[in-house]
PyMOL commands that place a pseudoatom at each C-alpha (Angstrom):
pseudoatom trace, name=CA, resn=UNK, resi=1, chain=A, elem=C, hetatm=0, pos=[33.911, -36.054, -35.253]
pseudoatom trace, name=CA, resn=UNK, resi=2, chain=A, elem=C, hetatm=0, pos=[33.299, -38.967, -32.829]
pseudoatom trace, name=CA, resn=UNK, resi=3, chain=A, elem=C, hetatm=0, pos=[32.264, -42.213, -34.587]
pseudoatom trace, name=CA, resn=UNK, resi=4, chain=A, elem=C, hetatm=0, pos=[31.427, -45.435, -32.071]
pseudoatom trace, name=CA, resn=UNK, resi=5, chain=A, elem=C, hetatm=0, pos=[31.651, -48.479, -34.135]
pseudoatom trace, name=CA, resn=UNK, resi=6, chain=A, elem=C, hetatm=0, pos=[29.509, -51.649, -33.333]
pseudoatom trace, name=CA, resn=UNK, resi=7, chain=A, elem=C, hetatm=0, pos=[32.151, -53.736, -32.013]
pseudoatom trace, name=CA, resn=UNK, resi=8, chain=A, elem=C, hetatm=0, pos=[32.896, -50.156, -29.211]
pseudoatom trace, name=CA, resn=UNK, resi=9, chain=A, elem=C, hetatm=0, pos=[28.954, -50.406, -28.398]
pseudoatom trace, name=CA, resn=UNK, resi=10, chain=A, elem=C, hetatm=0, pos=[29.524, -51.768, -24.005]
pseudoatom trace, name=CA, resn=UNK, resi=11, chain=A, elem=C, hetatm=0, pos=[26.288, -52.254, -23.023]
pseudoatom trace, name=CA, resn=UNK, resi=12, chain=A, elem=C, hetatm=0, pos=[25.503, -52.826, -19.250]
pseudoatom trace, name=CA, resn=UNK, resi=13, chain=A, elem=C, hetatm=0, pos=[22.472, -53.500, -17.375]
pseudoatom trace, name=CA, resn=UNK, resi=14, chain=A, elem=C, hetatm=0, pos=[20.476, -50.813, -17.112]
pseudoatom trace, name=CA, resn=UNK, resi=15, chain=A, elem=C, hetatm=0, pos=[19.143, -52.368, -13.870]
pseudoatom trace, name=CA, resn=UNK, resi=16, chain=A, elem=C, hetatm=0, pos=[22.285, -51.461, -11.796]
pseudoatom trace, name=CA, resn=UNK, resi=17, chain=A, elem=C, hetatm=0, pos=[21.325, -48.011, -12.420]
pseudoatom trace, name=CA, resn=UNK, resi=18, chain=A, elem=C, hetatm=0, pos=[17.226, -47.772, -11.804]
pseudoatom trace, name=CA, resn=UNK, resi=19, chain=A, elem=C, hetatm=0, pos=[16.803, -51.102, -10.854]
pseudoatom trace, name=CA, resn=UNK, resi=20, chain=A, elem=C, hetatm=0, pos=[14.962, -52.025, -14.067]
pseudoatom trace, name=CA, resn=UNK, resi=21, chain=A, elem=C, hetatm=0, pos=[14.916, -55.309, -15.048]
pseudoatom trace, name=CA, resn=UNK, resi=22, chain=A, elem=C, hetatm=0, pos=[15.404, -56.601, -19.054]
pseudoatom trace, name=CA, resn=UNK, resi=23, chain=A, elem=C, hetatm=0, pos=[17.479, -53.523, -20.166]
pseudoatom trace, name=CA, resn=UNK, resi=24, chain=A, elem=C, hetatm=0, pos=[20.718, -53.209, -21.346]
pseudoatom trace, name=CA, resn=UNK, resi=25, chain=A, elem=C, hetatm=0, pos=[22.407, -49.469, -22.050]
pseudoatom trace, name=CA, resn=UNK, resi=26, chain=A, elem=C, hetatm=0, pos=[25.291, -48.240, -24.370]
pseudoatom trace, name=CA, resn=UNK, resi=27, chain=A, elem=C, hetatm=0, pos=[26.251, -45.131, -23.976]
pseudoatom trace, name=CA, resn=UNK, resi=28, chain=A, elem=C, hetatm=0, pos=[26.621, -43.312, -27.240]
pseudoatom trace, name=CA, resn=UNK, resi=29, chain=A, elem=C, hetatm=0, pos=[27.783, -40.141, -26.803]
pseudoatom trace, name=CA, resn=UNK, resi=30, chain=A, elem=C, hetatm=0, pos=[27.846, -37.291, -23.797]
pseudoatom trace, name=CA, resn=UNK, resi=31, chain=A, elem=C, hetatm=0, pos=[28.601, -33.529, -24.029]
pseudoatom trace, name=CA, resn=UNK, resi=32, chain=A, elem=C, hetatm=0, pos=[29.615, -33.681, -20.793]
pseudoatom trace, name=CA, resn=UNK, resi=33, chain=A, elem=C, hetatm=0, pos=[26.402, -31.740, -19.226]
pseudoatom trace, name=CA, resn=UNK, resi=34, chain=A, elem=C, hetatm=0, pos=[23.346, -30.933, -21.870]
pseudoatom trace, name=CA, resn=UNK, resi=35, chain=A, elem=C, hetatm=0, pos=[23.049, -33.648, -24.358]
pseudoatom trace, name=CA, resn=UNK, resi=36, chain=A, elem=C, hetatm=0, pos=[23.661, -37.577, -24.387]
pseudoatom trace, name=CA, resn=UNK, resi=37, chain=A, elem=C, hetatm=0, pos=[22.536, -40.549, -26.689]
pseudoatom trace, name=CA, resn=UNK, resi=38, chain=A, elem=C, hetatm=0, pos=[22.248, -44.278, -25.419]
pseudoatom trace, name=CA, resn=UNK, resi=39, chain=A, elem=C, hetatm=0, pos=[21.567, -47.332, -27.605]
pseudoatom trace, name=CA, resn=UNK, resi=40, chain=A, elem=C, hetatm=0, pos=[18.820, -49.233, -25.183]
pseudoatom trace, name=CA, resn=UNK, resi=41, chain=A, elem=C, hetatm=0, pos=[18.655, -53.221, -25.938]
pseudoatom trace, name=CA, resn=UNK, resi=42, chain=A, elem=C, hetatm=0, pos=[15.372, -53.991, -24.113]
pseudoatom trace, name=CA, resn=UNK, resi=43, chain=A, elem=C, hetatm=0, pos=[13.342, -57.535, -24.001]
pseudoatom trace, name=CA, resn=UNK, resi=44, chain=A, elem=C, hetatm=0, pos=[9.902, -58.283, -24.478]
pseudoatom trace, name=CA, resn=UNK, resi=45, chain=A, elem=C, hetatm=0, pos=[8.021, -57.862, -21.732]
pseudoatom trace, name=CA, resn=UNK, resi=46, chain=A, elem=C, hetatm=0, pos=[9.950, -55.533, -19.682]
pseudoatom trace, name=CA, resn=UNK, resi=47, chain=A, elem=C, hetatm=0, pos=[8.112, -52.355, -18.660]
pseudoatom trace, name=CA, resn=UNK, resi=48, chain=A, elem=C, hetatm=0, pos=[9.453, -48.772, -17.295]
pseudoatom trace, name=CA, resn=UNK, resi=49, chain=A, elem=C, hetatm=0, pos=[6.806, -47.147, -15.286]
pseudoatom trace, name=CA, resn=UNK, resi=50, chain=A, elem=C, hetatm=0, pos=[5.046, -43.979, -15.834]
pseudoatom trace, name=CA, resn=UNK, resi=51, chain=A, elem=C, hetatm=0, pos=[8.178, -41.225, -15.501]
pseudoatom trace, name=CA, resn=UNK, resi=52, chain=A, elem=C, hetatm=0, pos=[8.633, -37.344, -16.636]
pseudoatom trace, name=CA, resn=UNK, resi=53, chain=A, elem=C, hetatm=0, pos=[11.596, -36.426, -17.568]
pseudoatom trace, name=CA, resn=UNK, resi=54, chain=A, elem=C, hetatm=0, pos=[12.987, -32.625, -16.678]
pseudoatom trace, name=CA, resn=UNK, resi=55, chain=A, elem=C, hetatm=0, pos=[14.400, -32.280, -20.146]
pseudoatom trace, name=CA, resn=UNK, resi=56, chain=A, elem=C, hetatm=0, pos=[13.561, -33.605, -23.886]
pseudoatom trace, name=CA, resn=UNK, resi=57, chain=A, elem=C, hetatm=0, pos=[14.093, -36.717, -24.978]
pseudoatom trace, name=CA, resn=UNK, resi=58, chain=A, elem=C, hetatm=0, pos=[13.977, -38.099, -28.400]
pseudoatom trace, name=CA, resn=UNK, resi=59, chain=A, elem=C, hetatm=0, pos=[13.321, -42.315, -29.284]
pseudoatom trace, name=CA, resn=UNK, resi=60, chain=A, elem=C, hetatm=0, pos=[13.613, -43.535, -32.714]
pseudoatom trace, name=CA, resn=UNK, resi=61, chain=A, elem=C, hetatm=0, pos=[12.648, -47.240, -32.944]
pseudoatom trace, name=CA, resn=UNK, resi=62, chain=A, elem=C, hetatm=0, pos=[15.530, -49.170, -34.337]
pseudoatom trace, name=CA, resn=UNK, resi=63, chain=A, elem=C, hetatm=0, pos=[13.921, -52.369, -34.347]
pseudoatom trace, name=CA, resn=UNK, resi=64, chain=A, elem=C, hetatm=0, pos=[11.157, -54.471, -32.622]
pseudoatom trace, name=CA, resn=UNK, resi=65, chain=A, elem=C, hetatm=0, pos=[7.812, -52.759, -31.143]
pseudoatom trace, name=CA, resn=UNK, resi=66, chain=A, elem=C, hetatm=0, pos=[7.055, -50.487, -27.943]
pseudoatom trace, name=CA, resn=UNK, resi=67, chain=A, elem=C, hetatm=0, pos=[3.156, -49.687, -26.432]
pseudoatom trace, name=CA, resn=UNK, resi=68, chain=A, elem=C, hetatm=0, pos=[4.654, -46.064, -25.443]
pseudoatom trace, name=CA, resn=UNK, resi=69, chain=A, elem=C, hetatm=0, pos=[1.817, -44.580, -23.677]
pseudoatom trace, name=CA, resn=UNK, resi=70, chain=A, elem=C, hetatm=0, pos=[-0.604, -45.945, -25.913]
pseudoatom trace, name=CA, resn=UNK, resi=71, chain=A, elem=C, hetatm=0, pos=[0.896, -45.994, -29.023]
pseudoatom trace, name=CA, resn=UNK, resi=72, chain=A, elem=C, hetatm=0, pos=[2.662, -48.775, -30.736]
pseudoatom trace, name=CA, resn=UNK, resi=73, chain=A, elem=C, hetatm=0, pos=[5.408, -48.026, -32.292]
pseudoatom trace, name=CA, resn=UNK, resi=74, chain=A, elem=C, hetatm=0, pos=[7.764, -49.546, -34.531]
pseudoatom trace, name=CA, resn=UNK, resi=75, chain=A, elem=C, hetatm=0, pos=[10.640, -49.775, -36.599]
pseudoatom trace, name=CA, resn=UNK, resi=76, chain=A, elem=C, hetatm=0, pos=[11.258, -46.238, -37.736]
pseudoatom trace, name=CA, resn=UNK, resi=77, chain=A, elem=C, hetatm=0, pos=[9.033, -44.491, -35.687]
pseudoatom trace, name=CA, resn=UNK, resi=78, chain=A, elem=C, hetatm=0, pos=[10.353, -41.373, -34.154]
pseudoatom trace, name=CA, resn=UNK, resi=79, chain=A, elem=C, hetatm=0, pos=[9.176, -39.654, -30.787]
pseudoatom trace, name=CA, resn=UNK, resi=80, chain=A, elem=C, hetatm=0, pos=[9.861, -36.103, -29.172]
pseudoatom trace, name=CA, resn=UNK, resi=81, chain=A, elem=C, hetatm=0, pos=[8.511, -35.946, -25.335]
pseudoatom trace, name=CA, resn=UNK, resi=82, chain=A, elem=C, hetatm=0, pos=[8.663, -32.202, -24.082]
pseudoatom trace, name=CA, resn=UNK, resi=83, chain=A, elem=C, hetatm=0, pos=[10.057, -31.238, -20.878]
pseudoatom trace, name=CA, resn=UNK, resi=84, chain=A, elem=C, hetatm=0, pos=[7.949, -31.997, -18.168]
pseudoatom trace, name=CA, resn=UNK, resi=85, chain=A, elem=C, hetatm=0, pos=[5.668, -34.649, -20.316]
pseudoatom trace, name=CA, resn=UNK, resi=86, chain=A, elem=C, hetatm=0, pos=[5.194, -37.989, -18.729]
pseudoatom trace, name=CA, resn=UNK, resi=87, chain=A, elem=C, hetatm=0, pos=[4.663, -41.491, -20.294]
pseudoatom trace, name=CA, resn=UNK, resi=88, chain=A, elem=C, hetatm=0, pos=[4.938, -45.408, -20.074]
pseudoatom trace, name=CA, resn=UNK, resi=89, chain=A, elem=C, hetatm=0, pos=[6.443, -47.885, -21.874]
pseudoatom trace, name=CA, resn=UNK, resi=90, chain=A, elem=C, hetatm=0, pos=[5.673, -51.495, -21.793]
pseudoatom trace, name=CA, resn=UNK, resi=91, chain=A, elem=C, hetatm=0, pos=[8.171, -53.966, -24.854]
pseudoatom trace, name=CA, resn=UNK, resi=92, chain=A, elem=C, hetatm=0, pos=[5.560, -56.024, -26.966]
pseudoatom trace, name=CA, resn=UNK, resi=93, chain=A, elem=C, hetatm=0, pos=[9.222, -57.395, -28.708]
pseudoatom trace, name=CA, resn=UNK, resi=94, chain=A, elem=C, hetatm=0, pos=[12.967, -57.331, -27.658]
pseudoatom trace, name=CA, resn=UNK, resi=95, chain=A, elem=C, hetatm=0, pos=[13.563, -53.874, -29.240]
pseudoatom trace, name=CA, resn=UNK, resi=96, chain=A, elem=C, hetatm=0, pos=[16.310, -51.845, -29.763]
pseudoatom trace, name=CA, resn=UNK, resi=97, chain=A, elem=C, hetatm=0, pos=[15.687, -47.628, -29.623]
pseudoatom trace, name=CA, resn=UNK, resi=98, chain=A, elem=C, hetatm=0, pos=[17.986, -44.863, -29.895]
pseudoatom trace, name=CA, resn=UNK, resi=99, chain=A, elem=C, hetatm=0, pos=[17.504, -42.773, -27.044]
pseudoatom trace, name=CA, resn=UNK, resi=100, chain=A, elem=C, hetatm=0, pos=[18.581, -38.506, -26.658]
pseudoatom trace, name=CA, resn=UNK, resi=101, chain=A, elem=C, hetatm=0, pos=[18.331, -36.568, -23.551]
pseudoatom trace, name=CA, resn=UNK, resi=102, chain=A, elem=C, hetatm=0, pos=[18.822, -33.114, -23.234]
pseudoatom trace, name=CA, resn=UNK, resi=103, chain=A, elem=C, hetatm=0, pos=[18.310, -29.681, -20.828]
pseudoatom trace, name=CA, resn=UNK, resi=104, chain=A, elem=C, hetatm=0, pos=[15.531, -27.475, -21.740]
pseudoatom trace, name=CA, resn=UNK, resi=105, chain=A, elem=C, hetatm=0, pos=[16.822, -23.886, -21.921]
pseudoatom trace, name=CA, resn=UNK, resi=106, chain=A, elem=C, hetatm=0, pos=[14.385, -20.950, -22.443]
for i in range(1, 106): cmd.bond("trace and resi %d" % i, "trace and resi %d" % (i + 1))
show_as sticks, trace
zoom trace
């Protein structure tokens, strides 16, 4: 069992990373190779450009409201994005998702 309290939550700018600005990461939990979760703090107005990813990727709205390709989404709203599916996402609030990544085995 791994439990990350609150007060263990480092986030750092996402920028240094992808050079996105108005994004802050905490890395949740890593398997090492195949699976990781990241808290993302992001702030109104910040946008990540249209992007596939090569595995899934799960977002569950936490709090505050996303246009994520189209589709507003809010607290409690819960998204799976195949492998290989593309989208945008533009912050209509400072929100806070829960983001998973994974590989995509046959």
């Amino acid at each position: 069992m791994k439990i990350v309290r609150t007060t263990d939550q480092a986030y750092k700018p996402y920028s240094e990373e992808y050079g996105v600005k108005g994004i802050e990461r905490a890395d949740l939990w890593r398997d090492g190779e195949n699976v990781a979760f990241d808290l993302f703090r992001i702030k109104k107005g910040a946008d990540y450009a249209e992007h596939t990813h090569d595995s899934w990727e799960i977002m569950f709205v936490i709090s505050g409201k996303i246009n994520l390709s189209g589709e507003i989404l809010g607290p409690g709203d819960f998204v799976f994005t195949e492998p290989g599916e593309s989208h945008v996402a533009e912050n209509l609030e400072d929100t806070v998702v829960l983001l998973g990544f994974g590989k995509h085995y046959d």
